[in-house]
C-alpha positions as CSV (number, residue, x, y, z in Angstrom):
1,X,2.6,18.6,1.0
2,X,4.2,22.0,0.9
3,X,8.1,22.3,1.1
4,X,10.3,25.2,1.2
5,X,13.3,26.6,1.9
6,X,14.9,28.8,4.7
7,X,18.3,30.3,5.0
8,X,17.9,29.5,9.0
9,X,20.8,27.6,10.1
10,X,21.5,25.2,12.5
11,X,23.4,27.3,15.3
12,X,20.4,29.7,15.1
13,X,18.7,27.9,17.9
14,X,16.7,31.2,18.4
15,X,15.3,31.3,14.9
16,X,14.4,27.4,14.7
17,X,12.5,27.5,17.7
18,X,10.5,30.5,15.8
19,X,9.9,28.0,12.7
20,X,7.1,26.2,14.5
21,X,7.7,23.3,13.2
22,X,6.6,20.5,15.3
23,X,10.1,18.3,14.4
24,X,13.3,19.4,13.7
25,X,15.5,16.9,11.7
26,X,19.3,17.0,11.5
27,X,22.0,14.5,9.5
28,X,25.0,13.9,11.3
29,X,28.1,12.5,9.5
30,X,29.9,9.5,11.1
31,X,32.3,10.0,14.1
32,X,30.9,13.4,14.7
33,X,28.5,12.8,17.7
34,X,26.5,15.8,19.0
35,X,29.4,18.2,18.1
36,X,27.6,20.1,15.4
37,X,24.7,20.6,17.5
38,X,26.1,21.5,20.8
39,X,25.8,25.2,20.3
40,X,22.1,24.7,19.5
41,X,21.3,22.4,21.8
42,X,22.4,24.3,24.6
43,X,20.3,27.0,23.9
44,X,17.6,25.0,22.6
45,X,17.8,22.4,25.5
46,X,16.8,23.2,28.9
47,X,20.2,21.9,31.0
48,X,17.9,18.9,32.0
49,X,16.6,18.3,28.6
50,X,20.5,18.4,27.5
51,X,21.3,15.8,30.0
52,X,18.4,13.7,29.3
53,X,19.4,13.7,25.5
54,X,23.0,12.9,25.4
55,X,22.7,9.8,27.8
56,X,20.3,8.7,25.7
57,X,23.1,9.0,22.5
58,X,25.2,7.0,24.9
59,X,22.5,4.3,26.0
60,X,21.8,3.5,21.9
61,X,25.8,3.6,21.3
62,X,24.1,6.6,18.4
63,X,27.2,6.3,15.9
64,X,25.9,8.1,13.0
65,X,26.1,5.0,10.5
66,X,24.3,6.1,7.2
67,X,20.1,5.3,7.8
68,X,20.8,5.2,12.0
69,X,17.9,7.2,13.2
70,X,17.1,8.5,17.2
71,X,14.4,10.5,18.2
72,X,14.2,12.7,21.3
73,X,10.7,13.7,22.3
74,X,10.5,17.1,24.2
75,X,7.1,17.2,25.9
76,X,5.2,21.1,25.8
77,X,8.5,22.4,23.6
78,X,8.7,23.6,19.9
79,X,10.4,21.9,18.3
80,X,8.8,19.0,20.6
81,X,10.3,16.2,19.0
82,X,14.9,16.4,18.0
83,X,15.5,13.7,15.2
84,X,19.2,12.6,14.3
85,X,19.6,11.0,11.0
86,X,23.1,9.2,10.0
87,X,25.1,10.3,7.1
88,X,27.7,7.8,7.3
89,X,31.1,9.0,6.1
90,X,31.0,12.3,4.6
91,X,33.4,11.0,1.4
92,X,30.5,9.2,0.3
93,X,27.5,11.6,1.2
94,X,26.2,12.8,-2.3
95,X,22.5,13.6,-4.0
96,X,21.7,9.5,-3.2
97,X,22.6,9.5,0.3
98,X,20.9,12.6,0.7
99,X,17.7,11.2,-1.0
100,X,17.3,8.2,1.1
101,X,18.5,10.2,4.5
102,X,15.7,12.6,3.7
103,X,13.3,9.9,3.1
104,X,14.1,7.9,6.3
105,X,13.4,11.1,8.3
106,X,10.4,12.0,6.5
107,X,8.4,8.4,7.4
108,X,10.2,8.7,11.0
109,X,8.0,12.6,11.1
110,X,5.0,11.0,9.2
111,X,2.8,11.3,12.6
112,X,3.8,15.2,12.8
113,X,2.0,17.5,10.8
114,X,5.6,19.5,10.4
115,X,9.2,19.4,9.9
116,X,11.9,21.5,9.5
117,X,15.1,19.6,8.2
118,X,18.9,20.4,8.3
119,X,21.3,18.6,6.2
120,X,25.2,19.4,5.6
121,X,25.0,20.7,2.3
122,X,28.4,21.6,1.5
123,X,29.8,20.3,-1.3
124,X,26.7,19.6,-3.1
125,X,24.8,22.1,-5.6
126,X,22.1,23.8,-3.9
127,X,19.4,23.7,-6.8
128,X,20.2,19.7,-7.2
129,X,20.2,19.4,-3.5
130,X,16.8,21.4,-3.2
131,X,14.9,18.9,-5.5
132,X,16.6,15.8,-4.5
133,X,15.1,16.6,-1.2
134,X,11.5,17.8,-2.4
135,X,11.5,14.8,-4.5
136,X,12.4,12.3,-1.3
137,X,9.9,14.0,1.1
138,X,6.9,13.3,-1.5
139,X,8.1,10.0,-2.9
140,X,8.9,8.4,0.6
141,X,5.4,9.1,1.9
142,X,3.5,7.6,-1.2
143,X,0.6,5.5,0.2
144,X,-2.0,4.0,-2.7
145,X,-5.2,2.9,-0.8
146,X,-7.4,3.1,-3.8
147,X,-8.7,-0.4,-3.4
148,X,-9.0,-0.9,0.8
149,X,-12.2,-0.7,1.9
150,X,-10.9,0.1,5.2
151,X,-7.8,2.4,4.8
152,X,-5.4,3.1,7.2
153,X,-4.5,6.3,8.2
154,X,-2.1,8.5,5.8
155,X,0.9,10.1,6.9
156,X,0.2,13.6,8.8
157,X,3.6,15.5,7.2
158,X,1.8,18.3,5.2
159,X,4.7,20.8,6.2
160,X,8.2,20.2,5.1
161,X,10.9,23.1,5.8
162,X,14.3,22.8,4.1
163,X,16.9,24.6,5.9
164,X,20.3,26.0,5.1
165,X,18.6,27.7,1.4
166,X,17.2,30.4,0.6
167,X,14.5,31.5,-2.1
168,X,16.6,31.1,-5.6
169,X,15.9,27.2,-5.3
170,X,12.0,28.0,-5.0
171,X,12.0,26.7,-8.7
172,X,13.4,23.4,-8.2
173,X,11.5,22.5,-5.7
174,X,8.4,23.6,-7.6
175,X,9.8,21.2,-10.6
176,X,10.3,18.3,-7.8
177,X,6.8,18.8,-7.2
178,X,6.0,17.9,-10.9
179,X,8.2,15.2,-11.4
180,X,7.1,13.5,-8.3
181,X,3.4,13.6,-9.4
182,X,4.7,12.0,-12.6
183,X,6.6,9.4,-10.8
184,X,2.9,8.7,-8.6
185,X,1.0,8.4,-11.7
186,X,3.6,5.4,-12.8
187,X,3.2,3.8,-9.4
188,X,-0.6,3.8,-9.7
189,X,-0.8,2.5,-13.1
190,X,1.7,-0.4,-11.9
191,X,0.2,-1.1,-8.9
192,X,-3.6,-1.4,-10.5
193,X,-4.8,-4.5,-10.5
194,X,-5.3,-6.0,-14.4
195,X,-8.8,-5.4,-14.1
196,X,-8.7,-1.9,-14.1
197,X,-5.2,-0.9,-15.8
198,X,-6.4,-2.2,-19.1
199,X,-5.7,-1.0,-22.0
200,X,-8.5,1.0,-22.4
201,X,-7.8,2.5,-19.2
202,X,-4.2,3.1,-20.6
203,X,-5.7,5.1,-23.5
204,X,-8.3,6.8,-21.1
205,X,-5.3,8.4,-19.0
206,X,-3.9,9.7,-22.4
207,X,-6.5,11.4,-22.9
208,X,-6.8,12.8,-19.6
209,X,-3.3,14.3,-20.1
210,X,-4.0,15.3,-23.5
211,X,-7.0,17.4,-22.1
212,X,-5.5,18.6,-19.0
213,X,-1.9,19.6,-20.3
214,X,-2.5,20.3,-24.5
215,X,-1.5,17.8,-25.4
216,X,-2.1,15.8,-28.7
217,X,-3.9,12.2,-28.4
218,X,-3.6,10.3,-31.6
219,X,-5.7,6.6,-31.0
220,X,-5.1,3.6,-33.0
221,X,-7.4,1.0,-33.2
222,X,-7.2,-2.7,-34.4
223,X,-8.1,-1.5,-37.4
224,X,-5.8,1.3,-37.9
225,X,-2.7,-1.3,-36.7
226,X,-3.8,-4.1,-39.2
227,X,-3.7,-1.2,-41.9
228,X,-0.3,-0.4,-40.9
229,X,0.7,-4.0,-40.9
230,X,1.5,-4.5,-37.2
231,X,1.4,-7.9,-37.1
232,X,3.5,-8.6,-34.6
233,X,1.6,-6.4,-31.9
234,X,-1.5,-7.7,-33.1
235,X,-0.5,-11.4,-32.6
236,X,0.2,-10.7,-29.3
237,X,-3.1,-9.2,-28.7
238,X,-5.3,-11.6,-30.7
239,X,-5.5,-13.7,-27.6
240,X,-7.0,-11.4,-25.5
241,X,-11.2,-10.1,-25.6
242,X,-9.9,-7.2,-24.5
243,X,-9.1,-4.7,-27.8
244,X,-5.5,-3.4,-28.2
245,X,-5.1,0.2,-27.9
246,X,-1.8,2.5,-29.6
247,X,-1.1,5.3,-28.0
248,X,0.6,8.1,-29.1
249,X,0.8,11.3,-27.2
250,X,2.8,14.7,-28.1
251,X,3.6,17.1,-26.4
252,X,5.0,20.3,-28.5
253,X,6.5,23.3,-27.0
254,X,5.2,26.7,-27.9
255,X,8.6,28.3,-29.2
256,X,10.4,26.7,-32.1
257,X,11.2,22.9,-32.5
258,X,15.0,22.2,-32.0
259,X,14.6,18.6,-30.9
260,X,12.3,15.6,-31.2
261,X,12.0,13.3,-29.3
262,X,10.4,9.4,-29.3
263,X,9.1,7.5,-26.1
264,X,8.2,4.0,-26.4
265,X,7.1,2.4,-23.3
266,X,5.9,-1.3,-23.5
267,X,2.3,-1.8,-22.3
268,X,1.1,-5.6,-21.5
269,X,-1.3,-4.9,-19.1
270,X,-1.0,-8.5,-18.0
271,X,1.3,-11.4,-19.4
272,X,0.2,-14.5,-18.7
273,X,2.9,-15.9,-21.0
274,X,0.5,-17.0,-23.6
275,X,0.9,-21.0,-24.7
276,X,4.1,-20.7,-22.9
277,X,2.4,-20.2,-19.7
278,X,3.8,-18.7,-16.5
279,X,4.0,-21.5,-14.4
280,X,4.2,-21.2,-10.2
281,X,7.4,-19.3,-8.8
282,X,7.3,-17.1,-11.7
283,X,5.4,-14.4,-9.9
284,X,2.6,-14.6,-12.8
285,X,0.3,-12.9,-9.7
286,X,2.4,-10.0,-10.3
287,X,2.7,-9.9,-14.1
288,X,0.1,-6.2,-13.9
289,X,3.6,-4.7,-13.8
290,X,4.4,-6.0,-17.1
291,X,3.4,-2.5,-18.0
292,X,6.0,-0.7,-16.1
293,X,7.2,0.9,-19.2
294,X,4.1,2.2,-20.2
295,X,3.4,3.6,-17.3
296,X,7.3,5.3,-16.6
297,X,6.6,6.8,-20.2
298,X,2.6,8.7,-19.1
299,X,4.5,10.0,-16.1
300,X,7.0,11.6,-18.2
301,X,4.4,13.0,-20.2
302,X,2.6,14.0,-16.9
303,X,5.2,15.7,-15.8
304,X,6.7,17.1,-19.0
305,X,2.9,19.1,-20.0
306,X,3.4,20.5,-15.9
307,X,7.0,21.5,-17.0
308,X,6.8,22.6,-20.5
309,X,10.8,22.3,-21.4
310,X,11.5,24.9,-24.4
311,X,12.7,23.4,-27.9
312,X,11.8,19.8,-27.0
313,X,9.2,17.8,-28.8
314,X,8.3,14.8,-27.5
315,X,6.2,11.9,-28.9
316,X,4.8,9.2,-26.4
317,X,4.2,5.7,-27.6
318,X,2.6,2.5,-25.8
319,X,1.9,-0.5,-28.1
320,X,-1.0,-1.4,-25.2
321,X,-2.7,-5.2,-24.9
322,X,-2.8,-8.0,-23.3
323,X,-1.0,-11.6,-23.4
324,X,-3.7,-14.4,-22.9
325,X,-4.6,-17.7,-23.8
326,X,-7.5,-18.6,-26.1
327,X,-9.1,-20.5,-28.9
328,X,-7.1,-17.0,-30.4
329,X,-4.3,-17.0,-29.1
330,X,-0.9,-17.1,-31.3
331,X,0.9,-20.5,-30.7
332,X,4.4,-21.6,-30.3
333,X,5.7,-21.6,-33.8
334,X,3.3,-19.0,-35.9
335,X,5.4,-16.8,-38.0
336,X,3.9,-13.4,-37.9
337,X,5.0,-10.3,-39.9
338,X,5.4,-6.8,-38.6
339,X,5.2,-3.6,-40.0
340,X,8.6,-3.1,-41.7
341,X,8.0,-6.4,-43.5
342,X,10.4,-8.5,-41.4
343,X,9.2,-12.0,-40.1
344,X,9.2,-13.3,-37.2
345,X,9.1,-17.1,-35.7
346,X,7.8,-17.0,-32.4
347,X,9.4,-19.9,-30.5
348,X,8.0,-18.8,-27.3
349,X,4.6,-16.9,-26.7
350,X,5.9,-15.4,-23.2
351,X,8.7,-13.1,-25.1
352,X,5.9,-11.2,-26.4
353,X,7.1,-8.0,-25.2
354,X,9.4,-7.4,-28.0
355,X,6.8,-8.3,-30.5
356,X,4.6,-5.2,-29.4
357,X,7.6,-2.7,-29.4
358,X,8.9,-4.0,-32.6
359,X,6.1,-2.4,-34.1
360,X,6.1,0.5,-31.7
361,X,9.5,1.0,-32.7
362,X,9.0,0.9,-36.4
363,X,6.0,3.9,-36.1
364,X,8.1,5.7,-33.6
365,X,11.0,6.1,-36.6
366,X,8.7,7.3,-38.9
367,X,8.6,10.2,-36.9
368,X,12.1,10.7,-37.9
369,X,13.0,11.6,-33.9
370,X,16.8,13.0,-33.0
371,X,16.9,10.1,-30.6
372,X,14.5,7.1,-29.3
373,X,14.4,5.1,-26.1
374,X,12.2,2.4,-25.1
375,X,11.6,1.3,-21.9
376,X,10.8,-2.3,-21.3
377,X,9.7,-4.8,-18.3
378,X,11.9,-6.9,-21.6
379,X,13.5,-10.0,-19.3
380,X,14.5,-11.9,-16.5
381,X,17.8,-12.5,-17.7
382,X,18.4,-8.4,-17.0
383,X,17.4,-8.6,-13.4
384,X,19.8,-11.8,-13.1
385,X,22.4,-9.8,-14.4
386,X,21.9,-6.8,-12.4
387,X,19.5,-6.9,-9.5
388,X,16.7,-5.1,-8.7
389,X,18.1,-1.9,-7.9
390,X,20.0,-1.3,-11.6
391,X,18.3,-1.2,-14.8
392,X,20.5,-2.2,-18.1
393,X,21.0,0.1,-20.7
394,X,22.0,-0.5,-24.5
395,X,22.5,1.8,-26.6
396,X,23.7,2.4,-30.5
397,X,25.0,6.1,-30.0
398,X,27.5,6.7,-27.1
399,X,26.4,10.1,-27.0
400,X,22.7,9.3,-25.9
401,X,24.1,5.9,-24.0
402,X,26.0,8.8,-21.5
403,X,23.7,11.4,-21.5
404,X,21.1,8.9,-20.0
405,X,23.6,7.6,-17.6
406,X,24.3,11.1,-16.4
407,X,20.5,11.9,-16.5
408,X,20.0,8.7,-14.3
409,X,22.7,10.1,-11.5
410,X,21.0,13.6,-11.1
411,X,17.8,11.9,-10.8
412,X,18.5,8.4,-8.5
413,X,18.0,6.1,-10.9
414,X,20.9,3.5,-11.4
415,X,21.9,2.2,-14.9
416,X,24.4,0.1,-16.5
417,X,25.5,0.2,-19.9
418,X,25.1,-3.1,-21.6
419,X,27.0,-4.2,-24.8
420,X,25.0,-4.8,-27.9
421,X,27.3,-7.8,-29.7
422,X,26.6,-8.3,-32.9
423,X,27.4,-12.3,-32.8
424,X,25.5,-12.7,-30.2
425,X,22.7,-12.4,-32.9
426,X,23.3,-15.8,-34.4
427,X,21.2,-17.0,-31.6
428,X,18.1,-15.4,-33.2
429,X,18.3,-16.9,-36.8
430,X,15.1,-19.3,-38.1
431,X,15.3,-21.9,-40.2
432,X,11.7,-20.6,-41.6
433,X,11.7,-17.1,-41.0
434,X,13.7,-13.8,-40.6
435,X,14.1,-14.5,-37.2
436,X,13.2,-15.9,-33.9
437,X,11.9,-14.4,-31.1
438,X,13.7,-15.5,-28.5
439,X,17.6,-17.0,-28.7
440,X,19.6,-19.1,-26.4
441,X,19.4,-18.4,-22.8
442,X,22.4,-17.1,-22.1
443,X,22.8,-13.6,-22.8
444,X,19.2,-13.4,-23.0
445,X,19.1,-9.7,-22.3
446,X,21.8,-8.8,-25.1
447,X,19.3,-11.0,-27.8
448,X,16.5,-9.3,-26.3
449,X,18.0,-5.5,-27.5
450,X,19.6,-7.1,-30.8
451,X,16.1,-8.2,-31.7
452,X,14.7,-4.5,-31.1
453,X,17.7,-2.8,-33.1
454,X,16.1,-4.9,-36.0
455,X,13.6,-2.5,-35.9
456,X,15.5,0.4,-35.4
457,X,16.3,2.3,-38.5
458,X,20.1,2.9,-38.7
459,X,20.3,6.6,-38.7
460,X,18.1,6.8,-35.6
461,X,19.9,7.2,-31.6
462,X,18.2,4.2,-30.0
463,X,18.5,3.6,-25.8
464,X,16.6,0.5,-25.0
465,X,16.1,0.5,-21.0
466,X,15.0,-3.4,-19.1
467,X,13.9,-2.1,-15.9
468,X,12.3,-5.4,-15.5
469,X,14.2,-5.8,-12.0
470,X,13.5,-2.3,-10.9
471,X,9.7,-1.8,-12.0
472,X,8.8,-3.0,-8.4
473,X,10.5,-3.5,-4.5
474,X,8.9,-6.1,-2.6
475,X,10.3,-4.7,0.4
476,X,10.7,-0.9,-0.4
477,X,14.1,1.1,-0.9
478,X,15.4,4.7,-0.6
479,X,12.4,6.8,-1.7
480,X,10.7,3.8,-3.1
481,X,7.4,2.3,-0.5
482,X,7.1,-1.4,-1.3
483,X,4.8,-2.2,-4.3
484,X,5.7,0.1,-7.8
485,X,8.3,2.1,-8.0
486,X,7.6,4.5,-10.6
487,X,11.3,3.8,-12.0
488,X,12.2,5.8,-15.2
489,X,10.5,8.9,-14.9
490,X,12.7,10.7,-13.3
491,X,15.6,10.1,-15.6
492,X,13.3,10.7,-18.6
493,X,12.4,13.9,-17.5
494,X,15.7,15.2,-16.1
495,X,17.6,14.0,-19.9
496,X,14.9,16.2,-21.4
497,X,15.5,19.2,-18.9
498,X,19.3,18.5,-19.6
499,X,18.3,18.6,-23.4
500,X,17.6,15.7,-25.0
501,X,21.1,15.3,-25.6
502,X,21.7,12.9,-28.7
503,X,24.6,12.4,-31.3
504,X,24.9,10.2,-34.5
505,X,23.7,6.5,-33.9
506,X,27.0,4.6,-34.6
């Protein structure tokens, strides 16, 4: 799709009309009608056309609530089709509303092969506003067809016009383009069906980034881990034929080093809950996005070797396997050890997430990064607690813990901080071994991040991010299509554009 932007405005009737676009797209706030338009339409409108269009305002009661859309077809015009998009109340219009407006008028234009929108922009920071847009257009039009024999047809938008800005945001929309092929490459590995996102083919994408971008690839095999003492990956993955595969990808800037940075994303290309078996209701058909965080942290890295940030080194990690049952398998009560020595009783095979990332988290310190943040499909208890539309955040450095959440508003991705109590760890003590796995059910996501700070070293600014509720939309939302959302890349990438902001872990 190509996107740009033009200083046209929307009273310049004459100049729209010289756009060629085939649509032409305009956001109305609440309670204002037609009245912004007027001036344009009359000249725009023939007087019949004019007539034609407000009674048909009148006819749908058009009130401009936020995601109201009307279109007016204009047969043998340019523009030949006039699309109103609702803003709701302008006190509440920001870089969101914008986001899902623009994405609601993109999949209304979908059938046109051009569009030329106008948005009330005041208020709102051009360059931000730019790329919020660029990033909606793409993202709301994301169709994966890769496995229908017989696809259906794609949307037609290829031309995307951004009015009301002129050339100095040319850059940001240029970034939106890489970020939102980043986001798509998240989607894609979510969305794959288990036999095909393995984790081989986890490792095989790394190494198709590595190639295209410079990156470095470093690849762990089974053997490398047990040298390391990863037991607690390697547990998880004994169950499986498939072989476990650690990833770790770096991208390194070509100026000097003034930051590093660790990414652990968890990878269980499938979870089948081990011994403690997934049973029906608990969507076990869908458990290929159980490596949501895996994928959030290659489209980062996608992104991040288009965008080559200055000063920023970041290290990409994915502990990648599978969770299956076998003669194999690890069972309900095995004590395993991971690789900073620290045992582990696992009282239930299906919280095996946190037994791959313990270890991932352990490697990722030895890096000695200025901050680390995981990213986790961890538990259901998160998506209880906050729904499908807000990941939780935790978080032992309030410096990091608000740069994130600032990251997260610039890029549309709601989070909320969550608290890390410390006596909420009592829930995790084993009679026969450092710890448990898993604690009592309440607070499940809080035991969940206290078990990962166990591998944190103390000196190290940790975020851990559940996404578990926002990894996928059964029905779609905002820019998201139903299916994978590609959640997390965007705030990754915009916290490292903002730079990598950390402070002392406390």
């Amino acid at each position: 799709m190509q996107i740009r932007a033009q200083t046209i405005r929307l009273e310049e009737a004459g100049a729209l009309s010289g756009l060629g676009a085939e649509a032409l797209a305009v956001g109305l706030f609440s309670g204002e009608r037609i009245q912004p338009l007027r001036q344009a339409l009359e000249q725009l409108l023939s007087a019949a056309e004019h007539d034609a269009f407000i009674k048909r305002l009148e006819q749908r009661r058009f009130k401009a609530k936020a995601g109201e859309c009307l279109s007016f077809e204009r047969l043998g015009s340019r523009p030949g089709t006039l699309i109103l998009i609702g803003l709701g109340e302008p006190e509440g219009f920001d870089l969101q509303a914008l986001r899902t407006a623009t994405a609601s008028v993109c999949k209304a234009a979908s059938a046109l092969p051009s569009l030329a929108l106008a948005m009330p922009l005041e208020g709102l920071a051009a360059p931000a506003a730019a790329r919020a847009m660029a990033e909606a257009a793409q993202l709301a039009l994301f169709a994966d067809q890769r496995f229908k024999s017989d696809a259906e047809p794609s949307s037609q938008l290829v031309d995307v016009t951004l009015l009301g800005l002129d050339a100095a945001v040319a850059s940001e929309i240029q970034d939106a383009g890489s970020i939102v092929r980043g986001v798509s490459l998240a989607r894609e590995l979510v969305a794959a069906p288990p036999n095909v996102a393995t984790p081989q083919h986890l490792a095989d994408i790394a190494a198709q980034l590595a190639h295209e971008h410079g990156l470095e690839l470093k690849l762990l095999e089974r053997s490398d881990c047990e040298a390391l003492g990863m037991g607690a990956y390697l547990g998880v993955a004994q169950g499986s034929v498939l072989p476990p595969k650690f990833i770790h990808l770096i991208y390194r800037p070509s100026g000097p080093v003034q930051r590093r940075v660790a990414l652990v994303g968890k990878g269980l290309t499938f979870d089948s809950g081990g011994y403690n078996l997934k049973v029906s209701g608990s969507q076990i058909e869908l458990m290929k996005f159980d490596m949501g965080g895996s994928a959030a942290v290659l489209g980062a890295m996608r992104a991040i070797g288009e965008l080559k940030p200055a000063g920023v080194e970041v290290h990409m990690i994915v502990a990648a396997c599978e969770n299956m049952i076998s003669g194999e398998a690890v069972h309900p009560g095995d004590i395993v050890t991971a690789s900073n020595g620290k045992t582990i009783e696992i009282n239930n095979t299906d919280a095996e997430g946190r037994l791959t990332l313990a270890d991932a988290l352990v490697y990722a310190c030895k890096l000695e990064p200025d901050a680390l943040i995981d990213l986790a499909t961890l538990t259901g208890a998160c998506v209880i607690a906050l729904g499908e539309e807000i990941a939780g955040l935790w978080s032992n450095t309030d410096g990091l813990a608000q740069a994130l959440l600032k990251a997260g508003d610039a890029a549309g991705e709601s989070f909320w901080r969550m608290p890390l109590r410390s006596s909420y760890k009592d829930g995790l003590k084993s009679t026969h071994a450092d710890m448990k796995n898993t604690g009592p059910r309440p607070g499940g996501s809080i035991t969940a991040a206290l078990f990962l700070q166990d591998f944190i070293q103390p000196d190290v600014a940790w975020a851990h991010l559940d996404i578990a509720g926002t990894v996928w939309s059964d029905k779609g939302r905002g820019c998201d299509p139903a299916g994978a959302t590609g959640f997390g890349v965007r705030t990754l990438v915009q916290w490292l554009l903002d730079g990598a902001v950390t402070s002392t872990a406390t």
